[in-house]
Structure formats: structure tokens, C-alpha cells
C-alpha positions in Angstrom: -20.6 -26.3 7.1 -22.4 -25.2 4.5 -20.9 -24.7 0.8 -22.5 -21.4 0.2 -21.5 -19.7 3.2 -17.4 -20.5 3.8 -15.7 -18.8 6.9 -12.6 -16.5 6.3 -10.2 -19.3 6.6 -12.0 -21.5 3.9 -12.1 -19.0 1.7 -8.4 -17.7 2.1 -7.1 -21.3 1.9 -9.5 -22.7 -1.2 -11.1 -19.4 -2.8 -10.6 -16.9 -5.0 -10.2 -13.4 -4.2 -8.8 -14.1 -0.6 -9.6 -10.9 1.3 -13.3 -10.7 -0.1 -15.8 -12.5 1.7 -17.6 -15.0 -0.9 -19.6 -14.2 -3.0 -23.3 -16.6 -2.9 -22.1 -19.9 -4.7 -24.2 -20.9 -7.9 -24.8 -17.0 -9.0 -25.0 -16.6 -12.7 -24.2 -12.9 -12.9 -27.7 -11.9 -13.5 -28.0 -10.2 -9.7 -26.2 -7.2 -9.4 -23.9 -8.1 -6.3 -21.6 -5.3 -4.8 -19.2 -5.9 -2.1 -19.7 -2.4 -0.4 -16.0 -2.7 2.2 -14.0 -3.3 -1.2 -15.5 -1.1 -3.6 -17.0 1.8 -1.7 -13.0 3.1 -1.0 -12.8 3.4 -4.9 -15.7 5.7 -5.0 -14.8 7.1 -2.2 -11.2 8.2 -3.8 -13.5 9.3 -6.8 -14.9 12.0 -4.9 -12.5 13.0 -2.8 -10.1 13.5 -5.9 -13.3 15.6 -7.8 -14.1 17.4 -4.7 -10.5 18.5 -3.9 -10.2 19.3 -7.9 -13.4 21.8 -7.6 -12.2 23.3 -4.6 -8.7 24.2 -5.9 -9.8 25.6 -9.3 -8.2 22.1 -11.3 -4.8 22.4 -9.6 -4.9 19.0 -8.2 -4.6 17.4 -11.4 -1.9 19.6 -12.4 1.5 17.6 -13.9 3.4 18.5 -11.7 1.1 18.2 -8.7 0.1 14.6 -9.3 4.0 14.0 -9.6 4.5 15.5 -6.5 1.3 13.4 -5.1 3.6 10.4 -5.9 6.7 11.3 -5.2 5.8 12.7 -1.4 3.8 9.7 -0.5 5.6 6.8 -1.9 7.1 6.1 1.4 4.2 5.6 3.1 2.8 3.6 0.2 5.9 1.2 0.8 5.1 1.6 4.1 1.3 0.5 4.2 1.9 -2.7 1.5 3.9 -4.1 4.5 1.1 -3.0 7.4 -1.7 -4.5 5.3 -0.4 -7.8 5.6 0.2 -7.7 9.3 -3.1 -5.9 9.6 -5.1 -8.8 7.3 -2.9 -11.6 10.0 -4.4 -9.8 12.7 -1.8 -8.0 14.7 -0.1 -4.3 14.2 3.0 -2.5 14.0 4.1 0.6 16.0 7.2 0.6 14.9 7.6 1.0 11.4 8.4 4.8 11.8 11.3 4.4 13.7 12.5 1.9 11.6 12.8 4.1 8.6 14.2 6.0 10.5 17.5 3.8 11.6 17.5 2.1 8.6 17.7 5.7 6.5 20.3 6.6 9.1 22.2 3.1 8.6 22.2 4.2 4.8 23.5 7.3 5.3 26.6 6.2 7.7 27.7 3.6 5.0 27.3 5.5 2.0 28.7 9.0 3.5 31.1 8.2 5.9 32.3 5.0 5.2 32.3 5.0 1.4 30.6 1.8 0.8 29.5 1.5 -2.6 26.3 2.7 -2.9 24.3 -0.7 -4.6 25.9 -2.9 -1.5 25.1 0.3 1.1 21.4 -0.6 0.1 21.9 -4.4 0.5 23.3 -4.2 3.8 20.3 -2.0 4.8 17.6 -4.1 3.4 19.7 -6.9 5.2 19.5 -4.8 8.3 15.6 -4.2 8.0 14.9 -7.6 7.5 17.0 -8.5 10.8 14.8 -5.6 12.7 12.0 -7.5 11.3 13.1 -11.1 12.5 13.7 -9.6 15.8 10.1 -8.2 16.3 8.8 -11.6 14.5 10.6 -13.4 16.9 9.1 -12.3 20.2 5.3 -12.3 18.9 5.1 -15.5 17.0 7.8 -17.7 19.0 7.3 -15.7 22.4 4.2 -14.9 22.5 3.7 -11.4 23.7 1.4 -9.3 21.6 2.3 -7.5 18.5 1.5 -3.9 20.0 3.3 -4.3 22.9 6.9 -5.5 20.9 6.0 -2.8 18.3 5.6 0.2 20.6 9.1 -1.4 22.4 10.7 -1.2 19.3 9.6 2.0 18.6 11.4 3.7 21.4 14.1 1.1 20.8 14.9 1.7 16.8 14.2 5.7 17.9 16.9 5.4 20.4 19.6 3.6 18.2 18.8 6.4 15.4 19.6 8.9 17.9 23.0 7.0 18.9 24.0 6.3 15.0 23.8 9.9 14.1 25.1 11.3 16.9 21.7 13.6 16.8 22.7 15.3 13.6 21.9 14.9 10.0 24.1 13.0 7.8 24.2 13.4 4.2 24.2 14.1 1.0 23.2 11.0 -0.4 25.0 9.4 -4.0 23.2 10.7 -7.1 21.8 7.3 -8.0 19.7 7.4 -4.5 18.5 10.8 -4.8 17.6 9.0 -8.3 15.6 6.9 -7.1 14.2 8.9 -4.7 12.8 12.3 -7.2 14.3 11.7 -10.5 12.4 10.9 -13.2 12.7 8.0 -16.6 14.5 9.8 -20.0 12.2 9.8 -22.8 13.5 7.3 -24.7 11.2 7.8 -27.9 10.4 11.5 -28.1 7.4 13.3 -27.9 4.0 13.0 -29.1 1.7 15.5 -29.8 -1.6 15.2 -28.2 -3.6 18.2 -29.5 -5.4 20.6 -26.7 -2.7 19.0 -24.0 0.8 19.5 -25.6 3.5 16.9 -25.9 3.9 13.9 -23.8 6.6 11.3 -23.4 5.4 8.4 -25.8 7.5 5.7 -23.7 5.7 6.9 -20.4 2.4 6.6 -22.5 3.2 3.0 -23.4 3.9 1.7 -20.3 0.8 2.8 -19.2 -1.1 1.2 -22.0 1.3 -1.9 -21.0 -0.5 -1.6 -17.4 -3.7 -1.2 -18.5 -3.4 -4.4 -20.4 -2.3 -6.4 -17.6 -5.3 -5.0 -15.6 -7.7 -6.3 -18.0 -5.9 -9.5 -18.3 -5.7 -9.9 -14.3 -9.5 -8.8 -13.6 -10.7 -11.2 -16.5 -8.9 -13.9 -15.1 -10.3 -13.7 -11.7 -13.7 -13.0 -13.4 -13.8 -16.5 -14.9 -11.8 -18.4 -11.7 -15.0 -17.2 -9.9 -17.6 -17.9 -12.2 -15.4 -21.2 -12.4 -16.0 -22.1 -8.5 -19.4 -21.0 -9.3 -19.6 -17.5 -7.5 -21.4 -14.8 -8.3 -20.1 -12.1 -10.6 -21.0 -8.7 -12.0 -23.2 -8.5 -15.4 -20.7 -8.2 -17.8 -21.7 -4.3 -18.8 -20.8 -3.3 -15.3 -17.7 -5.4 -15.6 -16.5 -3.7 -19.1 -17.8 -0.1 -17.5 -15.7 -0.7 -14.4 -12.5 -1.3 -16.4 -12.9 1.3 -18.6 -13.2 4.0 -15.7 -10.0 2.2 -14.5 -8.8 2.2 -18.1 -9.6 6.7 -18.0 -7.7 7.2 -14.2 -4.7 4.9 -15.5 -4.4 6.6 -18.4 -5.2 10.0 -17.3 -2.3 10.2 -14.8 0.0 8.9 -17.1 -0.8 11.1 -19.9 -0.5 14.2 -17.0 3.0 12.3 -15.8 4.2 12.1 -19.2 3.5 15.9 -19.9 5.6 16.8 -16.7 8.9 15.1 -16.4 7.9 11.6 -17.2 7.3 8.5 -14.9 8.9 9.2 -11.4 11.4 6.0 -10.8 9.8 5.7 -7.4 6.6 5.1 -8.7 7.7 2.4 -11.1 9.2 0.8 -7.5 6.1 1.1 -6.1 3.9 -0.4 -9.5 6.3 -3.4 -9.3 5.9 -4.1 -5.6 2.0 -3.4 -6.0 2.0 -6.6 -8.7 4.4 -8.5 -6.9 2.4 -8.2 -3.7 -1.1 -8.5 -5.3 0.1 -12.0 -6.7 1.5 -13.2 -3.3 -2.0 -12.4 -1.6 -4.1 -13.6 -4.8 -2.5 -16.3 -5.8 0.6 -17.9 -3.9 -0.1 -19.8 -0.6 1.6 -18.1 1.9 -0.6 -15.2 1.0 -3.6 -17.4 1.4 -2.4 -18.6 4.8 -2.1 -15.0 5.9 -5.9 -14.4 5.3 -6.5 -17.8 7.1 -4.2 -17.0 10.0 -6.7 -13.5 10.4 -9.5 -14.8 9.1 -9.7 -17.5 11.7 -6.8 -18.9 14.0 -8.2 -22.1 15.4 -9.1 -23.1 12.3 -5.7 -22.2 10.3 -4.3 -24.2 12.9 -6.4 -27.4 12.6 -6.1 -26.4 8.5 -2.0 -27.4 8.9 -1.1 -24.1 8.6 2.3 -22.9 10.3 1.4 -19.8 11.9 3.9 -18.9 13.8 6.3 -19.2 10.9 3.3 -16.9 8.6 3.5 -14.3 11.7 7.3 -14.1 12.0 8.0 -13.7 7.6 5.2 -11.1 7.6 7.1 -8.8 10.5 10.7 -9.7 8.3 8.8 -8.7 5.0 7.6 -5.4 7.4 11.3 -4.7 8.3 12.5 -4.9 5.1 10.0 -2.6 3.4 10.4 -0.1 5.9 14.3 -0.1 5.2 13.0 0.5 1.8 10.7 3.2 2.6 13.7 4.9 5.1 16.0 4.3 2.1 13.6 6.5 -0.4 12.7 9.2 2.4 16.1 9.7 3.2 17.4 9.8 -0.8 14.5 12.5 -1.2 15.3 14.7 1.7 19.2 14.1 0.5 19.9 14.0 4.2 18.9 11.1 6.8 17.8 13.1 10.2 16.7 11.7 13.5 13.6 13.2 13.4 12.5 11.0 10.0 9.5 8.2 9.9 7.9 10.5 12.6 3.8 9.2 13.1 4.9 7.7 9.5 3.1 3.8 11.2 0.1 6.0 12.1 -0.4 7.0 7.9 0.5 3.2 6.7 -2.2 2.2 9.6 -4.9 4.6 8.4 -4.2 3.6 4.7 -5.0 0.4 5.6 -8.1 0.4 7.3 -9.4 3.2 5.0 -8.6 0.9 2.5 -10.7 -1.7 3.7 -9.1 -3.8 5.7 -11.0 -4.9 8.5 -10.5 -4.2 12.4 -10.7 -8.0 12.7 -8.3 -9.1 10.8 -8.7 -11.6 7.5 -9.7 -9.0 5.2 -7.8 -6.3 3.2 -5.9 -5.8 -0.3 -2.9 -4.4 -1.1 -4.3 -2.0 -4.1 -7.2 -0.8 -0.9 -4.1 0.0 1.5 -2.7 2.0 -1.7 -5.3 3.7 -2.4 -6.2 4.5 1.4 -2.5 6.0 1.1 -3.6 7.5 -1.8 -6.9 9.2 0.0 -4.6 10.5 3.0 -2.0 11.9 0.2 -4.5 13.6 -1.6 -6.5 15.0 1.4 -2.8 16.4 2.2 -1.9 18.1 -0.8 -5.5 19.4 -1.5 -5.8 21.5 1.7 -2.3 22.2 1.7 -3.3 24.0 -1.7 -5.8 25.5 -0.3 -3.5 27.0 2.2 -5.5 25.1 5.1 -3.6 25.0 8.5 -2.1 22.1 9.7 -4.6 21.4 12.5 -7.1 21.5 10.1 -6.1 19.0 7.5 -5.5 16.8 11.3 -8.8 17.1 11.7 -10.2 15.5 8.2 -7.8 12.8 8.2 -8.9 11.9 11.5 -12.5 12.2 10.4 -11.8 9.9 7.6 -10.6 7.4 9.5 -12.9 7.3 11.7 -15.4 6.8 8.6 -13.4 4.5 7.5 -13.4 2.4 10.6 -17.2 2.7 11.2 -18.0 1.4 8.0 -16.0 -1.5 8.3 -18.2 -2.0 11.5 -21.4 -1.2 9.9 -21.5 -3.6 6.9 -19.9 -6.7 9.6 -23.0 -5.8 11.4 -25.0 -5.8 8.0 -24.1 -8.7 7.1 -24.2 -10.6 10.0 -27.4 -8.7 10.1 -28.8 -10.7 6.8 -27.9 -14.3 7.8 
């Protein structure tokens, strides 16, 4: 095998940037080289957000609007870091829906009729999630039988036991520190700043997004020099310092619009601290590497020493547990946990994953793509809702889009395989 062309596997067990396929070894930086499936999505969500911005006179980037961006799609975020990482192993879940849906209803019996305290309500429902989880794990990576066909099982299944736990009612309201958690927003610690033209804004919701800029800079120049370290080829540095600062101007720009509203939603701190916990486990721990190995290519994860049907059955407990999350948050938003909730929610945390790049295959994807494929479908939602588009309509796009999405992925395989 030859150095300068590694299979998935090599490059998710030895390589930098696991989820990227490599880069030509010995590249000095000189050649423009641009991987099309894991930066065309950012462009993409560039001009989706300016056309959407056009077409409803500016109100998309309203405050209040990009709160409400956050706050209505956080669940599905949760939802899609979870499905990106069964999606990169090369299987699929059917059933996350429905488990938000029994776990949010779990949460609700505990905390409103049996007056557990709410912090150990939450435990037990995590707990729960991650037993759902083991359960599904169980029968695809110990069992055997496909990942679709346990999934859609469990789908009816967790639907059912919703049903049964509520007694087909809603069941709330939920403690205040939920509901918290779920739409409330950080105090502003230290006051006010002015900021000319734009009015006030919450100076501790404008450092912590400095903070995060900082650690993007510090992440991305990291991995810059590990590549140029195993001798891969990188972006001229121009391009590299212009591609952070348009970072630097989105980061900064919905911050400074969060922090003239109500300040940073707690939900979407959640959500930046799973994003960085989750970006590390793929990037830079092994188990995230053996994921990308166990998609990337079986056989040879397998010959590699790799324990795959242990990777399979943690990522479908880590799937369970996020979707208790996510049914935790929906539920604390609605104030009420209903058996209709998580509805098609599997079908969005699927589409924001392949519209974030990762491939049909299996062995590619990134948590930050599957974000901002959820991001895409949330924006595409609120846009044409503002435009007072009819539901069938905005159906339509989002179908559109991921069938875009999905032909792409095919097209630049077929590029690339084209090229060899």
C-alpha cells in the first residue's frame, strides 16, 4: 500500500483529521488543495443564511430570531451529534424520535408525579437513555441483525411504551430549573457595553465568545501544523488566516446579536460544550478513531485489532443517552412531555448529517458538518416560515436539499475515484 494514498481505516487509526480523506503526502502548502465534501457545506450555509436574509428584508439575523434559531433546533442538534457517529460507523438509527419521546415522558412522571428531585429525575433519565441505547447496541453488534431493522423495532417499541407511560395525555409542568435549561437565558454578570450604531450588549456574553474564538484559532493551528507534521498538504497560509477570520466575523456576529437580545441561551452553551467534547473524541481520542476505521473499512479494522462490536454497541448507548438529553430539553421547552413529541425528529438528525457531509458509505463525517447540516435545515425552517411559506412548501426544499446533499457526496466519490 502506497504511503500517499491511505484507505479510510489507515487514516482514522494513524492520521490526522479522521473523517477527511488525506490530503497528497509531501505537499508544501504551495497548491491550493480544497476538500470540496467538507468545506462546500460551509459555503453552502453562507448562502443559504444571505439568501434567506435578502428574502426576508434582514429579519433572519434579527436578536431575537437567531435566539429563537437556537433555542428551537437544539434538540435536534443533540440529536444529530449522536447520528453522526453511528452514520460515520456505518449503520443508522430509526429510533431516536421515539426515544425522546419516552425518555421526556420518563422525565416528566418522576419530576411531576412522583416528586423526585429534579437533578436526580435527570440522572435516572439519562440512565434510562443509556439502557435504551445498550438494548439496541446489543442486538446489532452482539446479534447481528442490522441496525435499520432494530431501530425501526424500537421505534414502534419506545412509541408504544410513551403511549403506556402517559396514559395518552400530557404531563407537566416541568421544575423551573428545566424549563431553564430548556429557554432561559445567562444573567449579565458585567453590565452593558455600548457598541455605537447597535446598542448595548452583554459584555460577559461578548467574552465568551472572544474566549471561543480563541480556542478555534488555537484548535485549527494545531491541526494545521500536525498535518504539515505527517507531511500533508495544507492551505497557503493567506487562505488559512482569511478562513479564520470569516469564522472569527459569524462567531462574533451571533454573539454580539445574542448578547443584544437576552444574552447566551443556556441550551446553546449545552450544545458548545458537547460540540468540543465530541470534536475531541473524534479528532483526537482513539475510540473516535476506531469509529472512522470501523466505517471506513471493516475487514480491515478488524485485522487492525480493533473491537468492533464493542465500538458499535458504545456508539448506540452514547445515541440513547443523547436522545434522553434532547427529549429532556424538548420536553423542558414545551413545559409539558406529550406523546406526540420526537415525531420525524431521526429523519432531521439524519438529513443534518449527510448535508453535513457525512458520506452514504460510512467512514466520513464531522460533528461541527452534522451541526451545521442542522443548522441549514433550522435556518431553511425559520426563513420560509417568515416568509409565511406553507408547510408543504418548506417539505419540499428540505427534501431538495438533501437530495443535493446526497448527490454530492456521490459525485465527488466518483470524482475522485475518477482521478486515480
Amino acid at each position: 500500500m502506497s504511503a500517499t494514498a491511505p484507505t479510510n481505516a489507515d487514516v482514522a487509526v494513524s492520521g490526522p483529521g479522521p473523517g477527511e480523506p488525506s490530503a497528497p503526502a509531501g505537499g508544501s502548502g504551495r497548491r491550493l488543495s480544497i476538500n470540496l465534501r467538507q468545506s462546500g457545506i460551509y459555503v453552502a450555509f453562507a448562502l443559504i443564511v444571505l439568501l434567506f436574509s435578502v428574502l426576508t428584508d434582514g429579519a433572519l439575523l434579527q436578536p431575537q430570531n437567531i435566539s429563537n434559531i437556537v433555542v428551537q433546533n437544539s434538540y435536534v442538534l443533540i440529536l444529530a451529534i449522536g447520528m453522526i457517529l453511528i452514520i460515520i460507523a456505518g449503520h443508522i438509527d430509526l429510533s431516536a424520535g421515539s426515544v425522546v419521546a419516552v425518555t421526556g415522558a420518563i422525565a416528566a412522571v418522576l419530576m411531576v408525579e412522583q416528586d423526585v428531585p429534579w437533578p436526580l429525575a435527570l440522572l435516572i433519565t439519562l440512565v434510562v437513555g443509556g439502557l435504551i441505547g445498550a438494548w439496541q447496541g446489543f442486538w446489532i453488534a452482539y446479534f447481528g441483525i442490522p441496525a435499520f431493522i432494530v431501530t425501526l423495532a424500537g421505534m414502534l417499541l419506545f412509541r408504544a411504551l410513551t403511549l403506556t407511560v402517559l396514559g395518552n395525555q400530557g404531563i407537566g409542568p416541568f421544575p423551573d430549573p428545566v424549563r431553564t435549561l430548556a429557554n432561559g437565558f445567562t444573567e449579565g454578570y458585567l453590565g452593558n457595553v455600548g457598541l455605537g450604531p447597535l446598542g448595548g450588549a452583554d459584555l460577559f456574553s461578548l467574552l465568551v465568545g472572544i474566549a471561543a474564538m480563541a480556542g478555534i484559532v488555537v484548535v485549527q493551528w494545531r491541526s494545521r501544523v500536525a498535518r504539515l507534521g505527517y507531511q500533508q498538504s495544507v492551505e497557503p497560509l493567506p487562505l488559512f488566516v482569511l478562513k479564520l477570520a470569516l469564522a472569527g466575523v459569524v462567531v462574533m456576529t451571533v454573539v454580539v446579536q445574542l448578547a443584544r437580545f437576552k444574552n447566551l441561551p443556556w441550551v446553546l452553551i449545552l450544545l458548545a460544550g458537547l460540540i468540543l467534547a465530541y470534536s475531541l473524541l473524534t479528532n483526537r481520542a482513539v475510540f473516535g478513531r476506531q469509529i472512522y476505521a470501523v466505517g471506513g473499512n471493516l475487514q480491515a479494522a478488524t485485522l487492525s485489532g480493533v473491537k468492533v462490536k464493542s465500538v458499535i454497541f458504545w456508539i448506540f448507548v452514547n445515541m440513547g443517552v443523547l436522545a434522553a438529553l434532547a427529549g429532556i430539553i424538548f420536553a423542558g421547552r414545551l413545559n409539558q412531555a406529550g406523546p406526540t413529541a420526537g415525531n420525524a425528529f431521526e429523519l432531521d438528525a439524519i438529513a443534518a448529517a449527510f448535508i453535513g457531509g457525512a458520506a452514504v458509505q460510512g467512514g466520513v463525517g464531522k460533528v461541527v458538518g452534522a451541526i451545521t447540516g442542522g443548522l441549514i435545515m433550522g435556518v431553511i425552517n425559520n426563513g420560509m416560515s417568515l416568509m409565511g411559506a406553507p408547510s408543504e412548501r418548506v417539505m419540499l426544499v428540505k427534501g431538495a436539499v438533501l437530495l443535493a446533499a446526497v448527490a454530492f457526496d456521490v459525485w465527488t466519490k466518483r470524482r475522485a475515484g475518477a482521478s486515480r
